[in-house]
BALUM-101588 format. One record per residue (C-alpha): residue in one letter; x, y, z. Coordinates in nm, 4 decimals, padded with zeros to 6 digits. Layout:
N
<res:a | c1:X | c2:Y | c3:Z> .
...
***
This chain:
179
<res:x | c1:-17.0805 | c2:10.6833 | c3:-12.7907> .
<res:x | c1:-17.0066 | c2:10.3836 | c3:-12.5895> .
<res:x | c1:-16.7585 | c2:10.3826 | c3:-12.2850> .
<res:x | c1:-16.5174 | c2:10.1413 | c3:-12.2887> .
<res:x | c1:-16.4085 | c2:10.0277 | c3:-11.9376> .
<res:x | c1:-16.0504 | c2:09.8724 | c3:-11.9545> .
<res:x | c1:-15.9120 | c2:09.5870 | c3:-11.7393> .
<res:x | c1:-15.5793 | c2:09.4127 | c3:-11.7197> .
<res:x | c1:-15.4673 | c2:09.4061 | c3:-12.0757> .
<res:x | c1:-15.4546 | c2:09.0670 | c3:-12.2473> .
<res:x | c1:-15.1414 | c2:08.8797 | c3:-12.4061> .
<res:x | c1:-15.3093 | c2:08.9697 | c3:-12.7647> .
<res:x | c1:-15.2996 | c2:09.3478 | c3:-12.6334> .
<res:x | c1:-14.9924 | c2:09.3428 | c3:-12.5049> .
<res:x | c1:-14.7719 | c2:09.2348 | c3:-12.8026> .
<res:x | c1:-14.9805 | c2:09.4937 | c3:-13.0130> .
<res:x | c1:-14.8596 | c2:09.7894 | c3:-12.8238> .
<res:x | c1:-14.5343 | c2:09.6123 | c3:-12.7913> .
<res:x | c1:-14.5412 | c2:09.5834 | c3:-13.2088> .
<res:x | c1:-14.6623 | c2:09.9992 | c3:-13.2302> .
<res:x | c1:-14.3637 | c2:10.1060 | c3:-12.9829> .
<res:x | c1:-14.1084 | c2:09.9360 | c3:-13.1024> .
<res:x | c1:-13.7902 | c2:10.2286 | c3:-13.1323> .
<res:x | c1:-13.9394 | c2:10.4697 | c3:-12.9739> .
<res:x | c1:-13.7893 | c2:10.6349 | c3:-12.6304> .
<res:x | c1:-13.9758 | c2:10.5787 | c3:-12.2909> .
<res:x | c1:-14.1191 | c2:10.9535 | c3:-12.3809> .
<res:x | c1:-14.2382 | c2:10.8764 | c3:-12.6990> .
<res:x | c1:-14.4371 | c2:10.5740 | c3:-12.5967> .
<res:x | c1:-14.5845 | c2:10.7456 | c3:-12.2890> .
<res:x | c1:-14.7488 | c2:10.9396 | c3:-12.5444> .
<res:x | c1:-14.8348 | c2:10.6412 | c3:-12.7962> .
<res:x | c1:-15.0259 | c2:10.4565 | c3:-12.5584> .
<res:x | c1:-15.2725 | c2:10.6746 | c3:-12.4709> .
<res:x | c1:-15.3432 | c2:10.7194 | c3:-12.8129> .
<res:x | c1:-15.3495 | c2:10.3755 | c3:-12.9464> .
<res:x | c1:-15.6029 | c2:10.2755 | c3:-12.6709> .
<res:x | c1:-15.8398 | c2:10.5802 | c3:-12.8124> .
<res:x | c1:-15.7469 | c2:10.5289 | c3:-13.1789> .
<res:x | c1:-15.9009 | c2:10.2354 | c3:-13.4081> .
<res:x | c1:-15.6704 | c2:10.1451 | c3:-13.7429> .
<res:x | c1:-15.8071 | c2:10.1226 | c3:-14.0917> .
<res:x | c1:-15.6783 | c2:09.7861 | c3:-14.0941> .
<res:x | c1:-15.9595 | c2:09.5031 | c3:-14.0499> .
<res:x | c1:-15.8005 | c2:09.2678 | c3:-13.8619> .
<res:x | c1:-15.7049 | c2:09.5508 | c3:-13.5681> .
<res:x | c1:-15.9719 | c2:09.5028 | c3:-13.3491> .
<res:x | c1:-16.1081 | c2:09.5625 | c3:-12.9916> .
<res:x | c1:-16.1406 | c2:09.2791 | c3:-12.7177> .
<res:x | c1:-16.4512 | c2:09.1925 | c3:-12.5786> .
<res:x | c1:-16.3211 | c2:09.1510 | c3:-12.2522> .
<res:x | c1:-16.0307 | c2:09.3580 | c3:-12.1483> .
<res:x | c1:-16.1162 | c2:09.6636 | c3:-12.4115> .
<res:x | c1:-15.7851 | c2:09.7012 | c3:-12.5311> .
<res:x | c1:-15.6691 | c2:09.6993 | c3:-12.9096> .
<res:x | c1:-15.5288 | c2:09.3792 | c3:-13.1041> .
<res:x | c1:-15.4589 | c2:09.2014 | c3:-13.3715> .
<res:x | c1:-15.6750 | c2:08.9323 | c3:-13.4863> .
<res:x | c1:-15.4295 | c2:08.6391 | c3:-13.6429> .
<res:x | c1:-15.6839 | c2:08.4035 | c3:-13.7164> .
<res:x | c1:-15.7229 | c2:08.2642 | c3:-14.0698> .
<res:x | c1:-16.0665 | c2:08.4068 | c3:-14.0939> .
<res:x | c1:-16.0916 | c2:08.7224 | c3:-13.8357> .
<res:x | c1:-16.3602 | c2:08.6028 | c3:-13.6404> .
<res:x | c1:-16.1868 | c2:08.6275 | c3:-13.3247> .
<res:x | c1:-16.3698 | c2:08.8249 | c3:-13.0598> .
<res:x | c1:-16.0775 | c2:08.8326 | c3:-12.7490> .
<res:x | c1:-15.7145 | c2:08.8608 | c3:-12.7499> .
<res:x | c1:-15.5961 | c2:08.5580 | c3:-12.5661> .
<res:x | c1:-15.7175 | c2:08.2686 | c3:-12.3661> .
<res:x | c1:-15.7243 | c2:08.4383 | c3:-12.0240> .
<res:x | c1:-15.9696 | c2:08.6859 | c3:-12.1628> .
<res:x | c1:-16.1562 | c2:08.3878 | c3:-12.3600> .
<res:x | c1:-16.2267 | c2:08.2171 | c3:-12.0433> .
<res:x | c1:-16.2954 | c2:08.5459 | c3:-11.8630> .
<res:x | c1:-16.6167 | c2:08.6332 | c3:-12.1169> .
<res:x | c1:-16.7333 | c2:08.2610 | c3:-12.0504> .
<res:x | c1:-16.7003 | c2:08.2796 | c3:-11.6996> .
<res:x | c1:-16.8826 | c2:08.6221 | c3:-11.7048> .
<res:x | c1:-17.1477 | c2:08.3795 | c3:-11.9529> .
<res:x | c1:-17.1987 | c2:08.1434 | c3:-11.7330> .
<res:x | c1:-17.2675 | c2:08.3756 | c3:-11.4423> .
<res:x | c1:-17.5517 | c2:08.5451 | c3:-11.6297> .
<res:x | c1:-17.7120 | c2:08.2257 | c3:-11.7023> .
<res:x | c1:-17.7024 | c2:08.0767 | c3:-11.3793> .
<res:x | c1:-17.8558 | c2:08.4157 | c3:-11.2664> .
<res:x | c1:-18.1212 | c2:08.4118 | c3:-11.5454> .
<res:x | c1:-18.1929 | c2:08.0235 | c3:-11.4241> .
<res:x | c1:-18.2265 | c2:08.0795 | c3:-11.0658> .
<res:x | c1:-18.4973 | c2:08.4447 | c3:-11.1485> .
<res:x | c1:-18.6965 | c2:08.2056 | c3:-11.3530> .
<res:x | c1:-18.7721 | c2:07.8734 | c3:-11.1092> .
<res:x | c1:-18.7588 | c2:08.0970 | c3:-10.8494> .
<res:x | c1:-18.6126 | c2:07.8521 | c3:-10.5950> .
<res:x | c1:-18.7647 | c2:07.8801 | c3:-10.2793> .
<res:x | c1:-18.6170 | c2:07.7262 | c3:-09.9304> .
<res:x | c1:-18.7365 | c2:07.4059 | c3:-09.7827> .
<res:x | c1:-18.9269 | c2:07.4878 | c3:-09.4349> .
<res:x | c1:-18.7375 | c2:07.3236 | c3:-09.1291> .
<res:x | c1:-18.8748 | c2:07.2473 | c3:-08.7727> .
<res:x | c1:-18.6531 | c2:07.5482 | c3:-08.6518> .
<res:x | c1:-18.8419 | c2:07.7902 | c3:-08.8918> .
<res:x | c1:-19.1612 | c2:07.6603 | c3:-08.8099> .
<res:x | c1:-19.1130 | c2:07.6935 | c3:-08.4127> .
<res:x | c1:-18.8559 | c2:07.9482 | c3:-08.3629> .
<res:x | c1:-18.9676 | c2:08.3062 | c3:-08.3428> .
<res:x | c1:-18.6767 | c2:08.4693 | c3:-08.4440> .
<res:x | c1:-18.8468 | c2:08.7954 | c3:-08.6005> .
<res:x | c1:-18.9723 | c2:08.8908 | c3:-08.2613> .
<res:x | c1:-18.8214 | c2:09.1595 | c3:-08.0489> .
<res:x | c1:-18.7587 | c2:08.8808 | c3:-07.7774> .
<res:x | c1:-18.7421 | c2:08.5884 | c3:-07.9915> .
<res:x | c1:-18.8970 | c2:08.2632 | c3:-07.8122> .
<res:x | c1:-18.9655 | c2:07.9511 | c3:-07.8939> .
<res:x | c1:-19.3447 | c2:07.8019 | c3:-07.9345> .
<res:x | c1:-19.2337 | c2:07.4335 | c3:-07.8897> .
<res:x | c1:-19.0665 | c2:07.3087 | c3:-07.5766> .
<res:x | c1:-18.9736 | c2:06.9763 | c3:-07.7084> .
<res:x | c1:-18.7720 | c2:07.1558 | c3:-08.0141> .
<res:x | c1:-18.6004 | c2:07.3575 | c3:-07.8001> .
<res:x | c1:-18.4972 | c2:07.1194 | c3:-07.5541> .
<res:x | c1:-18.3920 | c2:06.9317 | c3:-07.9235> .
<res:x | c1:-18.1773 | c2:07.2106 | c3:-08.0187> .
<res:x | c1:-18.0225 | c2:07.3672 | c3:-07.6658> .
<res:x | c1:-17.8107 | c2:07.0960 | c3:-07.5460> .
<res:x | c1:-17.6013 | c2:07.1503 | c3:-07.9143> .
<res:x | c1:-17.4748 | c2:07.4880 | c3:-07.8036> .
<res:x | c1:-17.5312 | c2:07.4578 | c3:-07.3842> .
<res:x | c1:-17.2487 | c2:07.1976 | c3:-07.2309> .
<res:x | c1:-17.1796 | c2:07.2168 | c3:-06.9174> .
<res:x | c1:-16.8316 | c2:07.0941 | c3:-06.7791> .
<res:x | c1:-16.7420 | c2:06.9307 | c3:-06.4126> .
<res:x | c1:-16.4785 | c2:07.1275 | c3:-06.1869> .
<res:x | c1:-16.2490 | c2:06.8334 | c3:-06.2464> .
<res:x | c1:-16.2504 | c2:06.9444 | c3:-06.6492> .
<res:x | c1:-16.2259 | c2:07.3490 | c3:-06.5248> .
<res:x | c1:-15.9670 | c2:07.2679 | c3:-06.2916> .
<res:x | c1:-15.7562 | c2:07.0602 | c3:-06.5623> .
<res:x | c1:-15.8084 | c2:07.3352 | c3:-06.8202> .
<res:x | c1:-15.7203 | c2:07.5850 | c3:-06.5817> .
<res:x | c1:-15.4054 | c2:07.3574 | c3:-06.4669> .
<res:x | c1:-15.2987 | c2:07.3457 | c3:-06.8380> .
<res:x | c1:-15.3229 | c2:07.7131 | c3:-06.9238> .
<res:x | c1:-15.1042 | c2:07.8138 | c3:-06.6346> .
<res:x | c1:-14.8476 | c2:07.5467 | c3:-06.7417> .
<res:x | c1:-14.8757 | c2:07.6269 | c3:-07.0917> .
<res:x | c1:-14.9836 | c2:07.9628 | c3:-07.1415> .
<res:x | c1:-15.3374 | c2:08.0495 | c3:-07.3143> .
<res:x | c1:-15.3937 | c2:07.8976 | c3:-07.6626> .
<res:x | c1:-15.2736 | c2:07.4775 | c3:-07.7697> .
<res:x | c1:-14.9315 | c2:07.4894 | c3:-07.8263> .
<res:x | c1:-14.7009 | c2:07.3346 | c3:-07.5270> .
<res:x | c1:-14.3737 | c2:07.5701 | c3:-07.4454> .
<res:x | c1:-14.0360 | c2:07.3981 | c3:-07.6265> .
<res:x | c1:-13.9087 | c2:07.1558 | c3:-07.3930> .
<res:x | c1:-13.5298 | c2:07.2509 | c3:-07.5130> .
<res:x | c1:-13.4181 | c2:07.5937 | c3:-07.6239> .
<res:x | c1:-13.1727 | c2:07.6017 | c3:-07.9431> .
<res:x | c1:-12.7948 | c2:07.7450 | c3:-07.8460> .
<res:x | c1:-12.4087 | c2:07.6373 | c3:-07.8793> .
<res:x | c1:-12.5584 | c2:07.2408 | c3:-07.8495> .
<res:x | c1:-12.7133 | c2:07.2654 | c3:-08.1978> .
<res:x | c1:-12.4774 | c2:07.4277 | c3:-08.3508> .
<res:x | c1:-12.2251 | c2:07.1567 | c3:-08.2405> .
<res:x | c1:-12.4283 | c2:06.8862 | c3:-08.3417> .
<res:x | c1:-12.5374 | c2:07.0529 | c3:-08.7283> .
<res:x | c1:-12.1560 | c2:07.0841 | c3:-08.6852> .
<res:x | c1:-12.0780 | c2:06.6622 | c3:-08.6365> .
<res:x | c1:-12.3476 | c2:06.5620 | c3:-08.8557> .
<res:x | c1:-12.1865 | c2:06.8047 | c3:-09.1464> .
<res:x | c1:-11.8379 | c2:06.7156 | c3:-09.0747> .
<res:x | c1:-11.9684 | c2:06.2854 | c3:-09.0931> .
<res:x | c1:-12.1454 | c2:06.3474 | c3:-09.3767> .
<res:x | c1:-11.8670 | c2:06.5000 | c3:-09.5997> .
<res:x | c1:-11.6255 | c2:06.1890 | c3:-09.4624> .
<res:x | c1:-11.8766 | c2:05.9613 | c3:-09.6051> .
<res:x | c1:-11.9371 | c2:06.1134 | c3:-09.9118> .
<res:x | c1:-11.5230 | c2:06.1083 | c3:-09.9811> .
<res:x | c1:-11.4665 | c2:05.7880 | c3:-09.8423> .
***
């Protein structure tokens, strides 16, 4: 027997259950729904979705549908594609183009090292800066004037001034709108 693994239900799924507990109390569904997800219909068009598992009805003029809406349509091609771009990549077998670094870098090493000078020296002064005291000092200035991070401290601080002002500016704005 095969498991069926359910998902979010799909729009299809949904107004099928809605259709099978229409009238019945909150109980009485509670009870229905458990059983319509285990239970298949004699009718041929009741059918289960490909995707999310769950029970529907196929309204298509010749029941060939396989899913219950279009969310769960694009969710089996998405799940389609996947798989082939999977099968694709196991068959050429795309390998990764040697660089320089690969080629001179040791990294496997339990003290990795270089075997190139010149590469090195290519690479280190990316990551390696040094700065001046005149920079440190500045930076340093600018932290203690600003606090750590790059935002600058409000240079006014919001109180009964605002509220005047939002107060004016309302108080204008109504006149010209009447006058």
């Amino acid at each position: 027997m095969q498991t069926t693994v359910y998902g979010w239900p799909g729009e299809g799924a949904i107004e099928y259950a809605r259709k099978q507990i229409v009238g019945l109390t909150r109980e009485q569904a509670a009870t229905r729904i458990p059983q319509l997800m285990k239970e298949i219909s004699d009718d041929k068009r009741v059918k289960r979705c490909d995707y999310c598992g769950y029970l529907w009805r196929d309204d298509s003029r010749r029941n060939t549908k396989r899913t219950c809406s279009d969310e769960c349509k694009t969710g089996i091609k998405t799940l389609q594609k996947k798989k082939q771009r999977a099968d694709k990549a196991l068959l050429e077998g795309k390998t990764k183009k040697r660089t320089r670094l690969d080629d001179y870098y040791l990294w496997w090493l339990e003290y990795p090292c270089w075997t190139n000078e010149y590469e090195m020296l290519k690479r280190s002064w990316k990551y390696e800066k040094p700065m001046d005291d005149e920079k440190l000092d500045y930076i340093r200035g600018n932290q203690q004037r600003y606090g750590n991070g790059n935002r600058k401290k409000k240079a006014h601080k919001p109180g009964e001034q605002d509220e005047k002002a939002a107060r004016n500016f309302n108080q204008s704005t109504i006149r010209k709108l009447r006058g």
